[in-house]
C-alpha positions in Angstrom: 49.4 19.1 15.4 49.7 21.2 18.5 48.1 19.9 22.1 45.8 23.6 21.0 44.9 22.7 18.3 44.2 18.8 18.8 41.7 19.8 22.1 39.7 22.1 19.7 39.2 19.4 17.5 38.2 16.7 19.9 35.1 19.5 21.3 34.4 20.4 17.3 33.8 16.6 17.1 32.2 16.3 20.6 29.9 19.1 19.5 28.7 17.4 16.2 27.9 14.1 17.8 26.2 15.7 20.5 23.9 17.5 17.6 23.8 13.7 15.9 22.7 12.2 19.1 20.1 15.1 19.6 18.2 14.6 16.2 18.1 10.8 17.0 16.5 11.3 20.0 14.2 14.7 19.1 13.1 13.4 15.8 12.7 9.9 15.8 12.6 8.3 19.0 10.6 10.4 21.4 7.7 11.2 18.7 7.3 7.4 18.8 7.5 7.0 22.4 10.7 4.9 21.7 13.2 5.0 24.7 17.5 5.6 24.6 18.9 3.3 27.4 20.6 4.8 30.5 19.6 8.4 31.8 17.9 9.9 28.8 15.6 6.9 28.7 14.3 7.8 32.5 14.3 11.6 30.9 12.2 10.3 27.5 9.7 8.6 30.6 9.6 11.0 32.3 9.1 13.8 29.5 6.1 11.6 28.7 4.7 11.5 31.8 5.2 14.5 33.4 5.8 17.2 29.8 9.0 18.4 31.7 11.8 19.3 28.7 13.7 16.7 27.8 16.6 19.2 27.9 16.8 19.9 31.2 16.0 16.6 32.5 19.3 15.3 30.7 21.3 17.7 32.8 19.4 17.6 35.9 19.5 13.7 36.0 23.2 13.7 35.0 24.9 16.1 37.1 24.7 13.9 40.6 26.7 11.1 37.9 28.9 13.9 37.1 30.0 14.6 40.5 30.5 11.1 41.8 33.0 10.5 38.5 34.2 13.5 38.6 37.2 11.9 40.8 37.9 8.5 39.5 37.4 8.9 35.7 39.7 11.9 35.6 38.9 15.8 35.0 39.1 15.8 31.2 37.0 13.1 30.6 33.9 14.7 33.0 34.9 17.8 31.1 34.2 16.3 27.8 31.4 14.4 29.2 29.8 17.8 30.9 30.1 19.4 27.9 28.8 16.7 25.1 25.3 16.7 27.4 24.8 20.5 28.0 25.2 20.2 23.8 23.0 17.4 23.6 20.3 19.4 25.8 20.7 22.9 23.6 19.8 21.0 20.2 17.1 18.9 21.6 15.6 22.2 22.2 16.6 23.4 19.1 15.3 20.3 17.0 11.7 20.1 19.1 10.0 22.5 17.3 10.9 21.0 13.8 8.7 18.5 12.3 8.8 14.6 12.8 11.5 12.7 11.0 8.9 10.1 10.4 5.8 8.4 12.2 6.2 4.9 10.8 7.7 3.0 14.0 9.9 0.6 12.6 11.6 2.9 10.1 11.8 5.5 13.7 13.9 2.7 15.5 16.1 1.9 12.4 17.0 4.6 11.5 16.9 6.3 14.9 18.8 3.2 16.3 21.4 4.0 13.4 22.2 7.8 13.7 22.3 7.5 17.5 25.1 5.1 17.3 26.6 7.3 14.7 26.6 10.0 17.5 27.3 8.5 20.5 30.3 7.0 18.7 32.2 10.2 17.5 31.2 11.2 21.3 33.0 8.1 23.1 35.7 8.0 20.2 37.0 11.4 21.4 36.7 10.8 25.2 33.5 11.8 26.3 30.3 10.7 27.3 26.4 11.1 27.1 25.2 9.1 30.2 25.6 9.2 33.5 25.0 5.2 33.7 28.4 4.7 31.7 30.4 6.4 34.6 28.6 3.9 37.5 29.3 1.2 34.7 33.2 2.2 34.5 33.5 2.8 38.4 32.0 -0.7 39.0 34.3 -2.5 36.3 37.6 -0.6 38.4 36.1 -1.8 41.7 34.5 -5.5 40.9 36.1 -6.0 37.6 32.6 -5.9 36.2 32.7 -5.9 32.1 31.0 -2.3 30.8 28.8 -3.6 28.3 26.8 -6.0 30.8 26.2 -3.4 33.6 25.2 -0.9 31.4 23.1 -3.9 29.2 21.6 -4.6 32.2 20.6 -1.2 33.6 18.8 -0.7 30.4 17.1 -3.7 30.6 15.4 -2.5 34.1 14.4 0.7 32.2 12.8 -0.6 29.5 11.3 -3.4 31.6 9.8 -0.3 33.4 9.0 1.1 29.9 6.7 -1.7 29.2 5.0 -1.2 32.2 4.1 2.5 31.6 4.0 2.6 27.6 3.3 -1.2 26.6 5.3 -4.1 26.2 5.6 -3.2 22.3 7.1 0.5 23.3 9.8 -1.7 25.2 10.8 -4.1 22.4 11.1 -1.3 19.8 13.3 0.3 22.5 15.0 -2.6 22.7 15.7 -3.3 19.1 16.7 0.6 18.8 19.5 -0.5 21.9 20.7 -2.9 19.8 21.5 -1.2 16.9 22.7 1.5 18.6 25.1 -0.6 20.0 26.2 -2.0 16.6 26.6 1.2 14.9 28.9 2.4 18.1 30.7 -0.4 17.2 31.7 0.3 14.1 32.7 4.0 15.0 34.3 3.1 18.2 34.4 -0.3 19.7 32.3 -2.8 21.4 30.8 -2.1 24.5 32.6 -5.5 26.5 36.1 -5.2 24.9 38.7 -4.0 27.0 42.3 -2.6 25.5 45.1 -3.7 25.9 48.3 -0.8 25.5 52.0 -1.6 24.8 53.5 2.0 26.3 57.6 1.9 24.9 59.1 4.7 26.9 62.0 5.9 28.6 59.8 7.6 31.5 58.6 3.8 33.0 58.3 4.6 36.5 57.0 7.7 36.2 54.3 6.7 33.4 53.5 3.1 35.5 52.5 5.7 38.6 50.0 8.2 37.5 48.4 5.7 35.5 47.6 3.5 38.8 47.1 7.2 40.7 45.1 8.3 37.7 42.9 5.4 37.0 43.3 2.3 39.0 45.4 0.0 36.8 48.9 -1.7 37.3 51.0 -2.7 34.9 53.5 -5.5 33.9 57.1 -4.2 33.1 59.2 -5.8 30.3 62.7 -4.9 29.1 63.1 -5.2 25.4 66.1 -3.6 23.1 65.5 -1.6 20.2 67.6 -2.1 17.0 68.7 1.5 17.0 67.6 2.7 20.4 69.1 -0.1 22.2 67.3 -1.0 26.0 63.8 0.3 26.5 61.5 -0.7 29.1 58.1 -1.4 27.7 54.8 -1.3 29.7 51.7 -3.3 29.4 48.4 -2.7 30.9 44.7 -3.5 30.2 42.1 -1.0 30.5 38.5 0.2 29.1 38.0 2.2 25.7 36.3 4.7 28.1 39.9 5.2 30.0 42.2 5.7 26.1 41.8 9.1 26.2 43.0 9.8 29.7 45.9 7.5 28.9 46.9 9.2 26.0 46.7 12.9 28.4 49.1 10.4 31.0 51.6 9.3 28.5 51.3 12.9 26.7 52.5 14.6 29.6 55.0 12.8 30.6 57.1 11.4 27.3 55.5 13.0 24.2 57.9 10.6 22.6 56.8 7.2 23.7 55.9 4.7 21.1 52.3 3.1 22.0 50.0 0.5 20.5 46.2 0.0 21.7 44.5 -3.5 20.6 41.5 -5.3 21.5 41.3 -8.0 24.2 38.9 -10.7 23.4 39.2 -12.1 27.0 40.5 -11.5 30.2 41.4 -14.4 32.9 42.8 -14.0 36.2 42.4 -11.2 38.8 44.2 -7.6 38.4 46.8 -6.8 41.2 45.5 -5.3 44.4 46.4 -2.2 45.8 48.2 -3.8 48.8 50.2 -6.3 45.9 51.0 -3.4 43.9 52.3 -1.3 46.6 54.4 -4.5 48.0 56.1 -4.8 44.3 57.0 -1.1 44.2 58.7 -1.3 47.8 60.5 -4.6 46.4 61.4 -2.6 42.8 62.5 0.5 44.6 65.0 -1.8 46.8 66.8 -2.2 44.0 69.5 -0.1 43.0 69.2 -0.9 39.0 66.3 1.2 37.8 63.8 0.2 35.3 65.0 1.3 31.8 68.4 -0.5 32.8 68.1 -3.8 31.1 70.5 -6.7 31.9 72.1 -8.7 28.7 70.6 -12.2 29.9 66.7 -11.0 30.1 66.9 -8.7 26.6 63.8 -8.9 23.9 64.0 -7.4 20.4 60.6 -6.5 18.5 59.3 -9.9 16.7 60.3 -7.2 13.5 63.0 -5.8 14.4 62.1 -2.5 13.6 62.7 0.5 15.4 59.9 2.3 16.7 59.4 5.8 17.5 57.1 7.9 17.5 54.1 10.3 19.0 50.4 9.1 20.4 47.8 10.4 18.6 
């Protein structure tokens, strides 16, 4: 599949969870005065209070988010993110004047819980976003090492504590509940909120790679040498980093070695401190001093794969 021809799939699938996310919201949520978490909660509030579209709040309360990620989270992922929320706002327009999914509150926040995971999923699965609160969340985790799930948990928590104030506390449990299951059904499409990735990078591009992806988003990496049965001497990198950052990672390692052989898992846990920028600028000065560069891998430290397979191919 051609880099063409793989874009215009992620935005046909960026567009149609967009239109998901918009008939949650349009048709079962906000009849029932149930709130989303995160900006289009204060929109759905606001809507209520005020009878401003729901449409235009999205983008007006996003765009300031937009602009502050803009140069941290990487240009294709505010791109994606830009575009999944002017969708979102077209089809909540589109889906108003169309009659209530249902009245019945309960079956609203199931069923409205469920197919606003499903959307929100295929959204975040192909590298975008819906809410501004998720790009302050991912900021924070780079800058305090704050996990995703709990700031964004506990924004949402403030919102629907306000909720209760406004609507009754029985408006903010329903939203609650409808959080929850949101969150479930992302995490069958996608993957939990709190779990951070951990990628295995096999290249023969190390330095290079290792660079732009501390330039590009904020993360070092550990260096190993390992030996490939029919490649022979490979330097493999291995870094931890957010579902949210996976797709600029895959632009990173795309651009550079097309050819690199990489592996994305879950991490259940993470102890210990990342590297700081004064550490990891100290190490390169120190790597750089040597005259053996990285893919050149003495006999004495040499790994082979726990398979011994050789392993090629393209990121997906």
């Amino acid at each position: 599949m051609t880099k063409k021809l793989k874009l215009l799939l992620e935005f046909v699938m960026l567009t149609l969870g967009a239109v998901i996310a918009a008939f949650a919201i349009e048709e079962f949520l906000v009849p029932n005065t149930i709130l989303d978490g995160g900006v289009i909660g204060i929109g759905i509030m606001i809507n209520n209070l005020t009878e401003v579209s729901l449409s235009i709040l999205t983008i007006v309360l996003n765009v300031p988010f937009l602009i502050i990620g803009s140069r941290q989270l990487g240009k294709m992922f505010m791109v994606k993110s830009g575009y999944s929320m002017a969708v979102f706002s077209v089809f909540v327009e589109i889906f108003k004047p169309l009659e209530n999914a249902t009245s019945e509150t309960i079956l609203a926040v199931c069923f409205g819980g469920v197919i606003l995971g499903l959307g929100v999923g295929i959204i975040i699965k192909f590298g975008g976003c819906l809410d501004g609160t998720e790009t302050v969340a991912i900021m924070l985790n780079k800058k305090k090492d704050w996990p995703v799930g709990r700031v964004v948990l506990g924004m949402n928590l403030i919102i629907y504590s306000i909720a209760g104030m406004l609507f009754g506390l029985d408006r903010a449990m329903y939203s609650l509940l409808t959080y929850f299951i949101t969150s479930k059904v992302l995490d069958m499409v996608e993957t939990g909120l709190e779990q951070a990735k951990a990628a295995m990078i096999i290249t023969d591009d190390a330095r290079e790679v290792a660079d732009k992806i501390y330039k590009k988003l904020g993360r070092t990496v550990t260096i190993m040498q390992g030996k490939g049965m029919i490649s022979g001497n490979k330097t493999v990198l291995y870094c931890v980093i957010t579902r949210f950052e996976i797709g600029e990672l895959k632009n990173i390692i795309n651009s550079i070695d097309s050819s690199a052989f990489v592996t994305v898992t879950d991490v259940a846990e993470i102890i210990g401190n990342h590297i700081k920028d004064n550490e990891y600028k100290e190490i390169l000065e120190k790597i750089e001093e040597k005259e053996e560069p990285l893919t050149k891998l003495p006999e004495h430290e040499s790994m082979t794969g726990f398979d011994g397979l050789e392993h090629t191919g393209k990121i997906d």
